[in-house]
C-alpha positions in Angstrom: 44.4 -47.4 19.6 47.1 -48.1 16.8 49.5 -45.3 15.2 50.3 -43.5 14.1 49.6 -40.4 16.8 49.2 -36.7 16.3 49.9 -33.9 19.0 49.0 -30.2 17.5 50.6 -27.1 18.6 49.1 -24.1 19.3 49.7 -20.1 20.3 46.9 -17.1 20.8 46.8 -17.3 17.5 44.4 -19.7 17.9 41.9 -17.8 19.7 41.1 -16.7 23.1 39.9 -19.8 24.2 40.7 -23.0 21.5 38.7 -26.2 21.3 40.7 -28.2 23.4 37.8 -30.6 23.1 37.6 -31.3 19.7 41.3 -32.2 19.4 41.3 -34.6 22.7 38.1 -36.2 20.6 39.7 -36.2 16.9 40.9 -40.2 16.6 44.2 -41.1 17.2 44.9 -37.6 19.0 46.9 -37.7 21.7 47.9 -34.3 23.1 48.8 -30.9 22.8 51.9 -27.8 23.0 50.7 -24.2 23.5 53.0 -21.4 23.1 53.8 -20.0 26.8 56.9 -17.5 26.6 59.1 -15.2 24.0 62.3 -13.7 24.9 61.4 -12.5 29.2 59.0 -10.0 27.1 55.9 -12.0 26.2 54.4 -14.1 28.6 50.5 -14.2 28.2 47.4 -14.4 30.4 46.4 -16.5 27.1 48.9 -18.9 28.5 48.1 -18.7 31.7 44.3 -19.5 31.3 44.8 -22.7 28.4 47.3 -24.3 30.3 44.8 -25.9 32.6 42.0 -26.0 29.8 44.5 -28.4 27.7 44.7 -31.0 30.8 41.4 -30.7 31.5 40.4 -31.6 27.9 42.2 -34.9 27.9 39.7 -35.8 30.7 40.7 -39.5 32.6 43.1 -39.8 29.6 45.5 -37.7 31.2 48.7 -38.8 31.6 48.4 -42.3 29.9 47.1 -41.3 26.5 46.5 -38.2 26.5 49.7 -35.5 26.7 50.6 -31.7 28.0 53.2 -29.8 27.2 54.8 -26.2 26.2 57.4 -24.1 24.3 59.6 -20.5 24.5 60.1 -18.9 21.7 63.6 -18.1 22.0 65.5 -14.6 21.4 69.6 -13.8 21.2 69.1 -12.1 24.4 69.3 -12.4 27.3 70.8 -15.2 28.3 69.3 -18.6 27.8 69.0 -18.9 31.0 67.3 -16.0 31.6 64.7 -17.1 29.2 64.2 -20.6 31.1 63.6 -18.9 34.3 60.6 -16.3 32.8 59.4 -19.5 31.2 59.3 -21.7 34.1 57.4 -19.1 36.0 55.5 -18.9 33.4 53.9 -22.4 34.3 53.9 -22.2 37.8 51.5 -18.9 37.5 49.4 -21.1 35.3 49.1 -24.1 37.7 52.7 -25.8 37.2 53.6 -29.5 35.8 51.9 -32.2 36.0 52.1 -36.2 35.5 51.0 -35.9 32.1 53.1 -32.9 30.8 56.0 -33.8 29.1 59.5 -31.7 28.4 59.1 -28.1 27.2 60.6 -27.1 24.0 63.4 -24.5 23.2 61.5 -23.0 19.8 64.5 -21.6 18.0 64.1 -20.1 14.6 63.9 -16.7 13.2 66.2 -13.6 11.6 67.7 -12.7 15.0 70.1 -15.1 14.9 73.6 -14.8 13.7 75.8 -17.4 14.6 77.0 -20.8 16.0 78.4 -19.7 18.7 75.5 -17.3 19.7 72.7 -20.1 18.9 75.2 -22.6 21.0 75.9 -20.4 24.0 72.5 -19.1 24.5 70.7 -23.0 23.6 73.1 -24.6 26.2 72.1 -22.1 28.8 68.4 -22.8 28.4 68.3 -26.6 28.3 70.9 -26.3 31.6 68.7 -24.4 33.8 65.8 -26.5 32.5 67.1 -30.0 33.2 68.7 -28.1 36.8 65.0 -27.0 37.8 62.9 -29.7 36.6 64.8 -32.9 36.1 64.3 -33.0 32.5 65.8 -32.1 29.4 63.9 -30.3 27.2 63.0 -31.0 23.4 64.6 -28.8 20.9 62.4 -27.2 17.9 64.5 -25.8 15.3 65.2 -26.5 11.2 66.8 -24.0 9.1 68.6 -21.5 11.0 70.3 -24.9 13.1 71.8 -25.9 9.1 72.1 -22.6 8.2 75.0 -21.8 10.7 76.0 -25.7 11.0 75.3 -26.1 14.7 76.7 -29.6 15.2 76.9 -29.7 19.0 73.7 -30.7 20.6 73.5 -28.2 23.3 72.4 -30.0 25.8 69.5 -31.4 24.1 68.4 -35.0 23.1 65.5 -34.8 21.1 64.1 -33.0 18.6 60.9 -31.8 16.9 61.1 -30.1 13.7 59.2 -29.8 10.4 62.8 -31.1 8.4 63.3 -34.6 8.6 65.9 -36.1 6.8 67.5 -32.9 6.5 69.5 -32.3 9.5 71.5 -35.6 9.8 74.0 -33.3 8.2 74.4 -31.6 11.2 74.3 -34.0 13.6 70.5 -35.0 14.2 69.8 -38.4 12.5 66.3 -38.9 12.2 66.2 -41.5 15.4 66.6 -38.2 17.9 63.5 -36.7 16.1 60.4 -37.2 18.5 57.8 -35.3 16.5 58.1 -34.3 13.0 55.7 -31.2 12.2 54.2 -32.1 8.9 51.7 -29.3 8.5 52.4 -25.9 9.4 50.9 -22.5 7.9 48.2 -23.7 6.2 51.4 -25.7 4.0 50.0 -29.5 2.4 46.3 -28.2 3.2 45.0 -29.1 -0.2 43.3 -32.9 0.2 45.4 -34.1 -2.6 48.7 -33.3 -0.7 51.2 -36.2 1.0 49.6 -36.0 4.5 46.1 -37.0 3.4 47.4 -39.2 0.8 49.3 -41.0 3.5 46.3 -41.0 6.1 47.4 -38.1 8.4 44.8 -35.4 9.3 45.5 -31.9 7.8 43.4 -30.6 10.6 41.1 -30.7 13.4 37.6 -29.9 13.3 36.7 -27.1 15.3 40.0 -25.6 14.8 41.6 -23.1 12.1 43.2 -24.9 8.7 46.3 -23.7 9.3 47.0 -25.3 12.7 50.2 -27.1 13.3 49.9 -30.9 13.4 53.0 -33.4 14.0 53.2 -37.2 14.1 55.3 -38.6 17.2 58.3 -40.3 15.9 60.4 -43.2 17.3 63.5 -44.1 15.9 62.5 -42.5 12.9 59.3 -44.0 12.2 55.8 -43.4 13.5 54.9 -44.6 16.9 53.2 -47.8 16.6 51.7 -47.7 20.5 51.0 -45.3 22.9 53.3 -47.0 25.0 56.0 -46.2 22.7 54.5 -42.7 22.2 55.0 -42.3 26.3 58.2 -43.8 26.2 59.6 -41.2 23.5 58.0 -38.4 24.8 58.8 -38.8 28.6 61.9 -41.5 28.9 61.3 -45.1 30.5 61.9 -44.5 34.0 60.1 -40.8 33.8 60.0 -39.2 37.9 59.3 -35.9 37.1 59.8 -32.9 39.3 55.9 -31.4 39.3 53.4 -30.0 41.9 56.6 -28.0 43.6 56.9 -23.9 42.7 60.4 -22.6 41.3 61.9 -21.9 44.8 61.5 -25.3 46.3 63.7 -27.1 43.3 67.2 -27.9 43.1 69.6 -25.2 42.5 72.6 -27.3 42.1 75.1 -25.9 39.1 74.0 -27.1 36.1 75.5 -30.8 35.0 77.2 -30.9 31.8 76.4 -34.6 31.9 73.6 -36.2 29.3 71.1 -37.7 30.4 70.1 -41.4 30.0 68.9 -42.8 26.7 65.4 -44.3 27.4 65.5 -48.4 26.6 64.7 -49.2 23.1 61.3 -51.7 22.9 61.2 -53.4 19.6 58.1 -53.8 17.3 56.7 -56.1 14.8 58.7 -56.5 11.7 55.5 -55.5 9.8 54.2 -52.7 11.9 58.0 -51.1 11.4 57.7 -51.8 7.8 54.9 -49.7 7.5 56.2 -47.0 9.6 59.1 -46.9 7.2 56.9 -46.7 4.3 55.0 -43.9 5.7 57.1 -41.7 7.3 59.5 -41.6 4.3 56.2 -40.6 2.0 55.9 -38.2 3.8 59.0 -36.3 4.8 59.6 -33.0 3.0 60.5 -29.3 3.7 57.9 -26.9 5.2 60.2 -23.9 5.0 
């Protein structure tokens, strides 16, 4: 199956029970992120009873085209790490990681916030204890409030997801660390006339509400053109990932300050990355 691919994210918004089904069977669909934590306030037997429902959707597709993962909302307080720990307990209540799931996201957006330092101190915590526990990094959602405080230090993070590309190489994130670009959000671009359908990407999923979330995986700031590449992005070449193993059998080493490795770049066709140029810059523009 050629790109471009779509992963939709979901909370209990959704509904008790979503139709995991109809999104593992829409075309060119290749996954899904549920919402499994806020703050160490809100963690949901909604959570808790998808999280195996999304892997058991993707059927024998698991793992090689068809993906798993999850984000935290985050708060100010408490402390970023704090908030990794209630979410990675979060997942092992609901059955834990497996060979399919890839890096949970640190969801950062919101009022609360009110400065650099405070966004950078509390970001750097989470993405420490989650690479420290798991082995893995884990994917950054943000847009506004990450430009509207000028957060230039990565925090720990790699890659992003966020509905603003082109928008915050200003502060540091050129659009090659974007992974997956949420180009529908809110119901936004659900008129049939808007970019996304003019451009060929699905403004939803049958079976599912409007207003769902939908992103296109990214790599080096164009779509996907495999699902190798989609894997590769996602996951990292090389990808050993700590699963099966509850919280107090991992590594409780202090956190590295060190990065992690960038995953070797594959090249594509010259006409296949023309194309991906072509579309993903139709259709990059502001949700928010």
């Amino acid at each position: 199956m050629a790109g471009p691919y779509f992963i939709v994210d979901l909370s209990a918004w959704e509904g008790t029970r979503p139709n995991f089904d109809a999104i593992a069977a829409a075309p060119n669909h290749v996954g899904c992120i549920i919402k499994a934590t806020q703050g160490v306030s809100y963690s949901p037997s909604w959570f808790t009873e998808n999280w195996p429902r999304v892997r058991v959707a993707g059927g024998e597709r698991y793992g090689s085209s068809w993906f798993r993962s999850c984000y935290h909302y985050a708060e100010p307080t408490p402390s970023g790490a704090a908030q990794a720990d209630y979410l990675l307990r979060a997942v092992d209540r609901a059955g834990g990681w497996g060979p399919g799931d890839f890096p949970p996201a640190w969801d950062l957006e919101g009022p609360k916030w009110t400065s650099r330092q405070q966004i950078v101190d509390v970001s750097s915590q989470f993405s420490e204890r989650i690479r420290q526990q798991i082995g893995r990094a884990p994917i950054l959602y943000t847009g506004s409030v990450w430009r509207k405080f000028n957060v230039t230090e990565k925090a720990g993070f790699t890659k992003m997801w966020t509905p603003h590309m082109d928008n915050m190489a200003r502060v540091g994130w050129l659009n090659e660390s974007i992974v997956l670009h949420q180009y529908v959000g809110d119901g936004k671009y659900w008129n049939p006339a808007g970019k996304p359908a003019k451009l060929g990407y699905p403004t939803s999923v049958p079976g599912l509400s409007a207003k769902v979330d939908m992103n296109v995986v990214m790599d080096r700031g164009v779509p996907a053109a495999s699902i190798e590449r989609v894997y590769a992005v996602l996951f990292g070449n090389g990808y050993a990932p700590a699963i099966d193993r509850p919280m107090a059998d991992r590594p409780t080493a202090a956190p590295s300050r060190g990065g992690v490795s960038v995953p070797v770049i594959l090249g594509v066709g010259a006409g296949l990355l023309a194309l991906g140029i072509l579309i993903a810059s139709a259709g990059r523009d502001e949700l928010v």
